[in-house]
Structure formats: C-alpha cells, structure tokens
GUFI-386941 format. One record per residue: x, y, z of N, C-alpha, C, O, CB in turn; residue in one letter. Coordinates in steps of 0.2 Angstrom, whole numbers, padded with zeros to 4 digits, always signed. Glycine has a CB too. Example, Ala and Ser with C-alpha at 12.3 -4.5 7.8 and 13.67 -1.06 7.14 Angstrom:
+0066-0028+0039+0062-0022+0039+0066-0016+0039+0071-0017+0042+0057-0022+0045A
+0064-0011+0035+0068-0005+0036+0064+0000+0039+0067+0006+0040+0070-0003+0029S
END
This chain:
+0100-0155+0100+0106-0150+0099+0109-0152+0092+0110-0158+0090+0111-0151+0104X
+0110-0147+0087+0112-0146+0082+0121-0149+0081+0125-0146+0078+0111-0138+0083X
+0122-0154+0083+0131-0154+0085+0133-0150+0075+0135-0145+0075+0136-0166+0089X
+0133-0152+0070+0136-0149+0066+0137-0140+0062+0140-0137+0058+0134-0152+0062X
+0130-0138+0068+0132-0131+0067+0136-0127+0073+0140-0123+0073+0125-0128+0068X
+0134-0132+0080+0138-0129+0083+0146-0130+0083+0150-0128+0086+0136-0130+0089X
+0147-0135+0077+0155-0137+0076+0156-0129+0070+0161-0126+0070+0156-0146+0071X
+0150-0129+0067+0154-0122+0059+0154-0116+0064+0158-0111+0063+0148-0119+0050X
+0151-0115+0071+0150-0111+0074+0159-0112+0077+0162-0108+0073+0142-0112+0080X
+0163-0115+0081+0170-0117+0081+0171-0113+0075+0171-0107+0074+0171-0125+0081X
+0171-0118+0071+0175-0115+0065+0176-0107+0064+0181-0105+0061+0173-0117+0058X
+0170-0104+0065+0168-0097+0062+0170-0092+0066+0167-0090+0070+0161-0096+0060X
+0177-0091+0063+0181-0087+0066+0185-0083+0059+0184-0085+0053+0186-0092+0069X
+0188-0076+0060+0191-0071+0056+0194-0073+0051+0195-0069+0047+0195-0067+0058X
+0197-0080+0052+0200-0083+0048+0198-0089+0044+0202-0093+0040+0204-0084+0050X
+0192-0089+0046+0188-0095+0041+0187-0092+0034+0187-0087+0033+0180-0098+0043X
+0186-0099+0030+0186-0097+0021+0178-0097+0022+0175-0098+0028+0190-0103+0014X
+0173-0096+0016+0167-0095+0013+0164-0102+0017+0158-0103+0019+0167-0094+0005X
+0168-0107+0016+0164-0112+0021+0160-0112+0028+0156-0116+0031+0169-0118+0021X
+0163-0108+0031+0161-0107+0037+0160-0101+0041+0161-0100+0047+0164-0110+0040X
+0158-0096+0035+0157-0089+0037+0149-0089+0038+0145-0094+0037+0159-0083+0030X
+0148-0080+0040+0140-0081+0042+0135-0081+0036+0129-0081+0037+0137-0075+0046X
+0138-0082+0031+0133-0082+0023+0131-0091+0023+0126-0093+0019+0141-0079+0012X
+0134-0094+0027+0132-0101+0026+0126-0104+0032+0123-0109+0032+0138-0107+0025X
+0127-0099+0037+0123-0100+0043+0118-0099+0043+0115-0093+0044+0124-0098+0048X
+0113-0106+0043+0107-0104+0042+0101-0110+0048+0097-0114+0047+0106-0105+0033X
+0103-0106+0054+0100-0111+0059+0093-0110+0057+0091-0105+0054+0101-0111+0067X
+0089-0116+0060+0080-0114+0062+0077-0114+0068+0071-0114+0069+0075-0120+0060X
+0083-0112+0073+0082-0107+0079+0087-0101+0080+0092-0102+0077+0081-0110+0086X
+0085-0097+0083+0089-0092+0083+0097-0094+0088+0097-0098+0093+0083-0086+0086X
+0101-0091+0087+0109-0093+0088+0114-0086+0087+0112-0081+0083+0112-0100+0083X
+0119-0086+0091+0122-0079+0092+0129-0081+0089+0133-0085+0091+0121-0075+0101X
+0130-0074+0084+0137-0077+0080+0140-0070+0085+0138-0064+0086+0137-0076+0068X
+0145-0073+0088+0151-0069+0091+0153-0065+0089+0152-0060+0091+0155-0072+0093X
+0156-0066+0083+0162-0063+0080+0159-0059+0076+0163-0054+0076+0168-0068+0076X
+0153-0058+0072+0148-0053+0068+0145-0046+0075+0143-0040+0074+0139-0060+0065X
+0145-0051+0081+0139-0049+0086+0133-0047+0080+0132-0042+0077+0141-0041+0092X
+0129-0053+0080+0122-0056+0076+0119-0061+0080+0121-0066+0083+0124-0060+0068X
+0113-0059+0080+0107-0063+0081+0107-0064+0073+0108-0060+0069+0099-0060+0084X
+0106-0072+0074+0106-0076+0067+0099-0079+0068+0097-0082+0073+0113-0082+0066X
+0094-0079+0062+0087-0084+0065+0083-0083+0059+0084-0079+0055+0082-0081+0072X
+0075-0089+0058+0070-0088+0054+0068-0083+0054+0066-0080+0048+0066-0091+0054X
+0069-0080+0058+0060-0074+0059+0063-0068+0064+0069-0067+0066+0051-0078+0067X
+0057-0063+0064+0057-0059+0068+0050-0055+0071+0049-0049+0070+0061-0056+0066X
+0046-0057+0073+0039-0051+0076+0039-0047+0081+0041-0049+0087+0032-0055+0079X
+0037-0041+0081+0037-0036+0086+0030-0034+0087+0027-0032+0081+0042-0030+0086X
+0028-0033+0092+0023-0030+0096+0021-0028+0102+0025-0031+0106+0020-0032+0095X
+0016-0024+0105+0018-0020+0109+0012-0019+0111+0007-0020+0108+0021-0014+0108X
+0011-0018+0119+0003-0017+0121+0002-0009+0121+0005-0006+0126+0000-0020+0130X
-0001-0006+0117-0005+0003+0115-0001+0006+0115-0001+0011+0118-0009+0007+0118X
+0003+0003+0111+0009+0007+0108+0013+0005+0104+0014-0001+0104+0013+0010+0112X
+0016+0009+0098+0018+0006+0092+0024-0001+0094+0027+0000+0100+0020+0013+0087X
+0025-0004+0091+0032-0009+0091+0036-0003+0090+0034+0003+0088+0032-0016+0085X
+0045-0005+0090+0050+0002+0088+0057-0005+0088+0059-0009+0093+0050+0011+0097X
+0057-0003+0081+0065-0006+0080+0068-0001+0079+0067+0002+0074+0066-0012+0073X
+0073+0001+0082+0077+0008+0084+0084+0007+0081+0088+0004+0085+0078+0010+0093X
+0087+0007+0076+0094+0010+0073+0097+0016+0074+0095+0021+0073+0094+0011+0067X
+0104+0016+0077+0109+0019+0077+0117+0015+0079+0119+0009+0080+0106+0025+0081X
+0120+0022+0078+0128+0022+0075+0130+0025+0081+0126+0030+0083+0131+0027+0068X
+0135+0023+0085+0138+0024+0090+0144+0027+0088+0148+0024+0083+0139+0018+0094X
+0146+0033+0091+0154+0038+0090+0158+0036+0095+0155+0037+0100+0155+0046+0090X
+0163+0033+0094+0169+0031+0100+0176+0036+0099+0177+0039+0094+0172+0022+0100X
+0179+0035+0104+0184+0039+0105+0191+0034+0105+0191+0028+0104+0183+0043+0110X
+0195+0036+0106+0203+0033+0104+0202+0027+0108+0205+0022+0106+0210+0038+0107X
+0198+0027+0114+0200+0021+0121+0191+0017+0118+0188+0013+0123+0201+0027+0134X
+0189+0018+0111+0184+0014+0110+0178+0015+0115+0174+0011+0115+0186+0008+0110X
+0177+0019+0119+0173+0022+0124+0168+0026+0120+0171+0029+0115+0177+0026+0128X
+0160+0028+0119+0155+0033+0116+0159+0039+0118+0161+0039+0124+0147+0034+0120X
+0160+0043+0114+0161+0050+0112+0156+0054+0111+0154+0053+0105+0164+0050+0107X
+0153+0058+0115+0147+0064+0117+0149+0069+0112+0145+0071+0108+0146+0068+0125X
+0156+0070+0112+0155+0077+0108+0156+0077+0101+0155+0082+0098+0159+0082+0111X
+0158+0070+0098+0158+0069+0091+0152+0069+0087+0147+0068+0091+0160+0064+0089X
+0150+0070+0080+0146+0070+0076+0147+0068+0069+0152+0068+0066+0144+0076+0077X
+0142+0066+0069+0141+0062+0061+0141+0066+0058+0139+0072+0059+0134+0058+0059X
+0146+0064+0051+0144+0068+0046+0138+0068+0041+0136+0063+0039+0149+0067+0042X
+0135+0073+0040+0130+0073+0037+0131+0068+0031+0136+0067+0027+0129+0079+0035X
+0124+0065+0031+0123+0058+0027+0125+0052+0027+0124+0048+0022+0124+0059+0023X
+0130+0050+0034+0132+0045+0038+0126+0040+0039+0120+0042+0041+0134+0048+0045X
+0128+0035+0037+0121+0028+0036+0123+0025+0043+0128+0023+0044+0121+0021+0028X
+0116+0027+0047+0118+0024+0053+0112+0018+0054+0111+0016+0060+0117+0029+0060X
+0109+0014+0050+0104+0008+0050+0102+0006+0043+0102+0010+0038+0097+0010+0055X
+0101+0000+0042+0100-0003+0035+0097-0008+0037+0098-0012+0042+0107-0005+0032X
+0091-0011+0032+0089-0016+0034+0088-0018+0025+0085-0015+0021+0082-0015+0039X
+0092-0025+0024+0095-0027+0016+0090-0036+0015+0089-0041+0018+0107-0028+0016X
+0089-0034+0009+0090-0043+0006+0097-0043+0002+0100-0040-0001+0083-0047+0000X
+0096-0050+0005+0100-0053+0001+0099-0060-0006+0093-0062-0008+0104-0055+0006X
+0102-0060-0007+0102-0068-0014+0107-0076-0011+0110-0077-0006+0107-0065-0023X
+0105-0079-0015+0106-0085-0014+0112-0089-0019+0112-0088-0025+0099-0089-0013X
+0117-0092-0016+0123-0092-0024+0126-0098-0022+0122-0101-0018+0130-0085-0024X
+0131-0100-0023+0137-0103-0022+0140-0105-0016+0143-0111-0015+0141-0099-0025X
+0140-0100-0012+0142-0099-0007+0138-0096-0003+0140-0090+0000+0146-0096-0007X
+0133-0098-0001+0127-0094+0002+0125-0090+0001+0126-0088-0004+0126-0092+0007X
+0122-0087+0005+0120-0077+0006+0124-0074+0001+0131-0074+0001+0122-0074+0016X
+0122-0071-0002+0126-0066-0006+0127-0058-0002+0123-0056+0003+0122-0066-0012X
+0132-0053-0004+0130-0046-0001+0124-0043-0003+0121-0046-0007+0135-0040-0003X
+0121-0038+0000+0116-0036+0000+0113-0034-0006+0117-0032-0010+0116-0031+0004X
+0108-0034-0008+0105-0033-0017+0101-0027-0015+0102-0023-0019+0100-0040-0022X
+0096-0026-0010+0094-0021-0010+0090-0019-0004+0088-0023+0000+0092-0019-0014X
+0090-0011-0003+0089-0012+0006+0088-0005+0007+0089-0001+0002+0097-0015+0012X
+0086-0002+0014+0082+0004+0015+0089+0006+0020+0092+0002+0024+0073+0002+0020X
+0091+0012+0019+0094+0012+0024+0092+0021+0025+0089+0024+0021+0101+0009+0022X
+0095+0023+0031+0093+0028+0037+0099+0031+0037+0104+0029+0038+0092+0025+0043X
+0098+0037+0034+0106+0042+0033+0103+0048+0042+0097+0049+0044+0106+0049+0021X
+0108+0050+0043+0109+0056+0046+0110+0062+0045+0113+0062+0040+0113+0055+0048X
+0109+0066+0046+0110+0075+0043+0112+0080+0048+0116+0084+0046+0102+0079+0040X
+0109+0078+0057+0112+0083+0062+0108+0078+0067+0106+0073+0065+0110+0093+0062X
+0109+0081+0073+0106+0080+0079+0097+0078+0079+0094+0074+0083+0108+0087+0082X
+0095+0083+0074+0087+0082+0073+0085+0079+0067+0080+0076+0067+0082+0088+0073X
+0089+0080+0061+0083+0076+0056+0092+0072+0052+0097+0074+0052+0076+0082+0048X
+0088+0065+0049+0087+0063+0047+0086+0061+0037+0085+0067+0034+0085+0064+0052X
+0086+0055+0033+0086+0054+0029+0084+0046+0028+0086+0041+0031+0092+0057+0026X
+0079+0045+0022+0077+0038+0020+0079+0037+0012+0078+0041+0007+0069+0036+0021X
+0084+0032+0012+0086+0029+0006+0083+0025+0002+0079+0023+0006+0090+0026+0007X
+0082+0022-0003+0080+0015-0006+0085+0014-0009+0085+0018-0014+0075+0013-0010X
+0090+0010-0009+0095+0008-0009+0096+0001-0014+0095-0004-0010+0097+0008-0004X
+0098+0000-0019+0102-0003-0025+0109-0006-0024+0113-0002-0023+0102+0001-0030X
+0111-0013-0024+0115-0013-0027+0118-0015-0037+0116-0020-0039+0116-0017-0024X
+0121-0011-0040+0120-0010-0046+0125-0015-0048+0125-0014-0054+0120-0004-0049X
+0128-0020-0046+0130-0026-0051+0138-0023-0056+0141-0026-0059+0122-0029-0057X
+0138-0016-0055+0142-0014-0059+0148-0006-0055+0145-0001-0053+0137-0013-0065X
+0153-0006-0055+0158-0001-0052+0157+0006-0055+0158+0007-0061+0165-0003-0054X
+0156+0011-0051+0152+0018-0052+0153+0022-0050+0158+0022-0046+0148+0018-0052X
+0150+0029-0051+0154+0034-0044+0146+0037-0045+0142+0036-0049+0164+0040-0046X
+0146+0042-0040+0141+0046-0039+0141+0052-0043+0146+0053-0046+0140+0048-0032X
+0134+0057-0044+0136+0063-0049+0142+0067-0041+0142+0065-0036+0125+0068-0052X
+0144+0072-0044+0150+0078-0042+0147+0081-0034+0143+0085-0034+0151+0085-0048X
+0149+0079-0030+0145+0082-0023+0155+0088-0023+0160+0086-0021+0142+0072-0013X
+0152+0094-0025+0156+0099-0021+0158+0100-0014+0156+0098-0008+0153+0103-0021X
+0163+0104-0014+0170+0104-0015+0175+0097-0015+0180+0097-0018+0172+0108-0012X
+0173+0093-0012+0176+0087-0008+0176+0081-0013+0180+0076-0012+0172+0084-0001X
+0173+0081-0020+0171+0074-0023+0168+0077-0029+0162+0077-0032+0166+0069-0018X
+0174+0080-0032+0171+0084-0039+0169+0079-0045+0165+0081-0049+0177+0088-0043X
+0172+0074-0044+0172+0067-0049+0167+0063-0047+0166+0058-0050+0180+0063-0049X
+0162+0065-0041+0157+0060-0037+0162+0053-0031+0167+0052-0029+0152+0054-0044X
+0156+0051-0030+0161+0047-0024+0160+0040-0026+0155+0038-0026+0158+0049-0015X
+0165+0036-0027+0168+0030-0031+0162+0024-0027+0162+0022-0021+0177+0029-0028X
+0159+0020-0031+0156+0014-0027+0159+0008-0030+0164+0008-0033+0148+0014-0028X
+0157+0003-0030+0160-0005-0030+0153-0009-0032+0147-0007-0031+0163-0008-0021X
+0154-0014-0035+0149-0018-0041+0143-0022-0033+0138-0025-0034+0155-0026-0048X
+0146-0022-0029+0143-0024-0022+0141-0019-0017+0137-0021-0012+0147-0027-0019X
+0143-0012-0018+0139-0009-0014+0133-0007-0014+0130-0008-0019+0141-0005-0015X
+0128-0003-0009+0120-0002-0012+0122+0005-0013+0126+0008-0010+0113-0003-0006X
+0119+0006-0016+0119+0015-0021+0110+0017-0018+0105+0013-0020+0121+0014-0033X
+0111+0021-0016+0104+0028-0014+0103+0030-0022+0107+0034-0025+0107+0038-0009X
+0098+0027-0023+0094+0028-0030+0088+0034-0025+0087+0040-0028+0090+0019-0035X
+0086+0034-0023+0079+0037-0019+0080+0041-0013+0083+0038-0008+0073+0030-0016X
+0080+0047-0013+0080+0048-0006+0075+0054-0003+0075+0060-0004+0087+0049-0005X
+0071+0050+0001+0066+0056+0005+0070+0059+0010+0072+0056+0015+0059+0053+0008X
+0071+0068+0008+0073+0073+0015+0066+0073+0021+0061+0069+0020+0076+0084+0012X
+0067+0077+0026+0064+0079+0032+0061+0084+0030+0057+0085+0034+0068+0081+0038X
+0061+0087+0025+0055+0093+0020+0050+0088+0018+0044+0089+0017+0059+0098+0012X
+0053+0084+0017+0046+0080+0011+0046+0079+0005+0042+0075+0002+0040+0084+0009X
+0055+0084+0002+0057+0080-0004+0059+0074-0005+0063+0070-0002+0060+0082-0005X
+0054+0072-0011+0059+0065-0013+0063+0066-0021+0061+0069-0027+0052+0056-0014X
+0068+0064-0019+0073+0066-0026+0073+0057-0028+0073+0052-0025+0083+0070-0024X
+0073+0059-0035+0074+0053-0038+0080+0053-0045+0081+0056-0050+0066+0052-0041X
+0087+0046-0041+0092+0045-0046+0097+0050-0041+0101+0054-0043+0090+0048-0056X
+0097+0050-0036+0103+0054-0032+0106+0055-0030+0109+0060-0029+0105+0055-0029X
+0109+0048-0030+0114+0044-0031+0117+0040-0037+0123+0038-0036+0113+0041-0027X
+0114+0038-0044+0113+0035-0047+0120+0038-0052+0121+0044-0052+0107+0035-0048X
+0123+0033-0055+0128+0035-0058+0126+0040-0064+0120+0039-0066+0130+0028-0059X
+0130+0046-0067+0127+0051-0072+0129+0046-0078+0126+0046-0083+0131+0059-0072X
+0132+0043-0078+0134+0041-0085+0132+0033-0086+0134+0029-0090+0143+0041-0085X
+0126+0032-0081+0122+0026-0083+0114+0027-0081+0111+0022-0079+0125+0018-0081X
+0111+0032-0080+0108+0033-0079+0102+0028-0084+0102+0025-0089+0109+0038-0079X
+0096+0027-0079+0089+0024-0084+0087+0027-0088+0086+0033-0088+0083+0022-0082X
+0085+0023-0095+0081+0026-0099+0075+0031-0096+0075+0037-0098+0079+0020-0103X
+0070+0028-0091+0064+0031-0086+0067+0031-0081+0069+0025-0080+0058+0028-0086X
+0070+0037-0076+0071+0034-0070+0063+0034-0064+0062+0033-0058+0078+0038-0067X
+0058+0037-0069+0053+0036-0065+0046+0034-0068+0043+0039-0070+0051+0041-0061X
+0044+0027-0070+0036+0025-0072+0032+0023-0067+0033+0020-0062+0036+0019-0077X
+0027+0028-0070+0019+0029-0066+0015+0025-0072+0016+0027-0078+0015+0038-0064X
+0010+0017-0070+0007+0014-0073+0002+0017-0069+0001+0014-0063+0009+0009-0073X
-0004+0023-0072-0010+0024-0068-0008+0031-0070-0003+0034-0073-0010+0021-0060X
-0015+0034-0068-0016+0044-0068-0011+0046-0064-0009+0043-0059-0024+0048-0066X
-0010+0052-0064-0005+0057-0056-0010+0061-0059-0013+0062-0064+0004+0060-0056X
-0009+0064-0052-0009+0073-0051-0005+0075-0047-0001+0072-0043-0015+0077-0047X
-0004+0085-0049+0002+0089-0048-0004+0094-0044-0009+0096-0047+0007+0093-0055X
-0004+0097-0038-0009+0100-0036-0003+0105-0032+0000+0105-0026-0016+0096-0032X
-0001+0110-0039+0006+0115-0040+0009+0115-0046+0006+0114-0051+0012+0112-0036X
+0015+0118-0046+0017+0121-0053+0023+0114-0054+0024+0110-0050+0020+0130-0052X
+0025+0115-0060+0030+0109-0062+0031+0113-0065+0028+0118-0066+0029+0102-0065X
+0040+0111-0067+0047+0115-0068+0050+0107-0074+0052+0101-0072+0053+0117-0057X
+0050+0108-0078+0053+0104-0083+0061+0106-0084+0062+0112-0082+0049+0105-0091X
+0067+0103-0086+0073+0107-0085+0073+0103-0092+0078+0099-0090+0080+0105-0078X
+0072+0101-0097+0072+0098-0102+0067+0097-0107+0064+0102-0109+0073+0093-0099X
+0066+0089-0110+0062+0091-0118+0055+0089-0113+0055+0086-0107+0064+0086-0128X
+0050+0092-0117+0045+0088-0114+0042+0082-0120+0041+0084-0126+0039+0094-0112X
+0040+0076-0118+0036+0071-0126+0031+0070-0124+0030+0066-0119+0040+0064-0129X
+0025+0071-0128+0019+0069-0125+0016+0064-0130+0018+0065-0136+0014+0075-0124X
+0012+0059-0129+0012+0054-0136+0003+0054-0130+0002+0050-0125+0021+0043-0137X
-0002+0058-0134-0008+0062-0132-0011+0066-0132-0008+0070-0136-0010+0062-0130X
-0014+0069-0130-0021+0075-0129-0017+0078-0124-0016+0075-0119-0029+0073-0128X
-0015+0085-0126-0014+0090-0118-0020+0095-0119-0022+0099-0124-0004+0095-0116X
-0023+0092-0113-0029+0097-0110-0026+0104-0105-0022+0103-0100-0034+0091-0106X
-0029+0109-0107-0027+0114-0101-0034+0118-0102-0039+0117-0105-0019+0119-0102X
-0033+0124-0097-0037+0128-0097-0035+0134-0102-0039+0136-0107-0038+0131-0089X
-0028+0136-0101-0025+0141-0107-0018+0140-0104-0016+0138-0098-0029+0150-0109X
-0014+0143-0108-0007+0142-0110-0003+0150-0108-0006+0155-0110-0006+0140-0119X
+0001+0150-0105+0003+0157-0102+0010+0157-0104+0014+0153-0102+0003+0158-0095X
+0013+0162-0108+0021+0163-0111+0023+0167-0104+0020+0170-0099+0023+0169-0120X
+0031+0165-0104+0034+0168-0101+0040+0168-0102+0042+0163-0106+0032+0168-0095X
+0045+0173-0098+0050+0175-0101+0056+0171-0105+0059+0166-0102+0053+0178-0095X
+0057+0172-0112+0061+0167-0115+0057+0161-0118+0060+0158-0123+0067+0165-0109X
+0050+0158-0116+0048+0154-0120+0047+0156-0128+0046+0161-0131+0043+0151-0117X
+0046+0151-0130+0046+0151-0136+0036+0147-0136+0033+0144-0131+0054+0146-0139X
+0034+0149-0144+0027+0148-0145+0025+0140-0147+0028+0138-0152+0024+0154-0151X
+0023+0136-0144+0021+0130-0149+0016+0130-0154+0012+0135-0153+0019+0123-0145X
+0015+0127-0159+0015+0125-0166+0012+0119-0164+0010+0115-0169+0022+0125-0169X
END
C-alpha cells in the first residue's frame, strides 16, 4: 500500500494548492480521484471478441434538480468528449497542449476537431450574428485548428486566430492529387513547371504572360 499517496489522496480536496492537485498524481496502478470523478492510471487497452472495442463520449443535459434533461439540446458545436496530452512542468501535468476533441451539431451528426493549445490569448475569426469580433480564447485553451464535418469536409485554420494566422497553414511533403476542380480565392505562386492539357478563360480572368 502506497500510504503517501493515499495521504495526497486526503489532502486532494477543492481547497488544496498545486501540491496536491491531480496534475501531481501520478500512481503506477490505477486509483479513483473523488473530487475530479477520474480514473487516474499508467495505461489503458480495450478489446473485444468480433467486434470493434468502443470508447463512447458524451455530455449529459441536466435540469434545475441536476436530473438528465430529455428535452434539452446541445448547441451546435457543443464539445462533448476530448481526448488531450499534456506536458510536464513545475507543477506537474500541465493543461492540455493538444487534443482531438468531438463537437456536436444535432441529434445525428456530429464534428472532429484537432485541437491546439496556442500559448497565446486570441479570439476566433467573426461567427455571425452572436460573435462579430470571434469568440475570445485564453493562452491555455485548445483552439480547433482542423475540423472534419459529417459531409467530408475538412476545413483547414477554423478556428485559428485571423490576426496570427501561419505563414503555411497547410504543407504537403510529397505529390497530391485533386481528382475535381480547385477554386483559389487568392494569389497563386508556383516556384516550377505547370503542366496542363490547355488553359480555359473564364468570366473576368485575366490572360497570363
């Protein structure tokens, strides 16, 4: 028996300082933090006989008496599961640096994130009518850089602050293909050979040279 964990375990209460919070708990079997409700532990493996393993996330709606509420609903893009690393510091565990998290949209679909924390205080680009200015984050928050919809789009910088955007927000090291049409909103720079079959004007372009 562990007796000095199960003493910070005592201690680790709403009112403990960084000495005896769950950023410093680090048993080598698994142990249950009360006050988090956490399974705390090395590991984790799942598996299943002929049929897939299923680690299932979600968000519970309650009502005034803290009871499930049936007839409430998530706001579209409500993050109802997150799975994060963290770093190692001063004070243990650091908040999350980056992590996959699971947005909401209705009843049937769904959203996947890749999620950043950017080390720096930011807001999102302008999401109409409600958040003309974007919506305010914190130097510890994870910010949705990536997000794949339930169509199959994946948008890239979604979340990403407008006013620090990356130099690249997407490098491919290797060939691609587009097997479809591509829509530039911007310059195009090519530093090689563009190969085509032939070149087609259309409304408002202009001829290259």
């Amino acid at each position: 028996m562990n007796t000095e964990l199960l003493q910070m375990l005592r201690q680790h209460t709403s009112r403990s300082d960084w000495r005896t919070s769950d950023n410093t708990l680090v048993p080598r079997a698994f142990i249950y933090d009360p006050l988090h409700r956490r399974l705390i532990g090395p590991g984790i493996q799942l598996g299943d006989v002929n049929n897939p393993a299923n680690l299932r996330l979600g968000r519970v709606l309650t009502d005034d008496t803290d009871h499930p509420d049936f007839g409430k609903r998530h706001t579209p893009g409500t993050i109802v599961g997150q799975i994060c690393s963290m770093g190692w510091g001063a004070k243990g565990f650091t908040a999350c640096q980056a992590g996959i998290q699971f947005i909401t949209f209705d009843e049937r679909t769904g959203g996947l994130c890749l999620s950043m924390q950017t080390g720096k205080d930011g807001s999102t680009p302008p999401y109409s009518p409600n958040w003309p200015n974007g919506v305010p984050f914190t130097a510890q928050d994870l910010v949705c850089h990536v997000l794949l919809y339930p169509d199959g789009s994946l948008v890239v910088g979604v979340n990403t602050d407008p006013n620090r955007r990356p130099t690249f927000s997407l490098v491919v090291n290797g060939d691609g293909e587009f097997n479809g049409s591509v829509t530039i909103n911007g310059n195009l720079t090519v530093k090689g050979v563009i190969s085509a079959d032939r070149f087609l004007p259309t409304s408002g372009s202009r001829e290259t040279k």
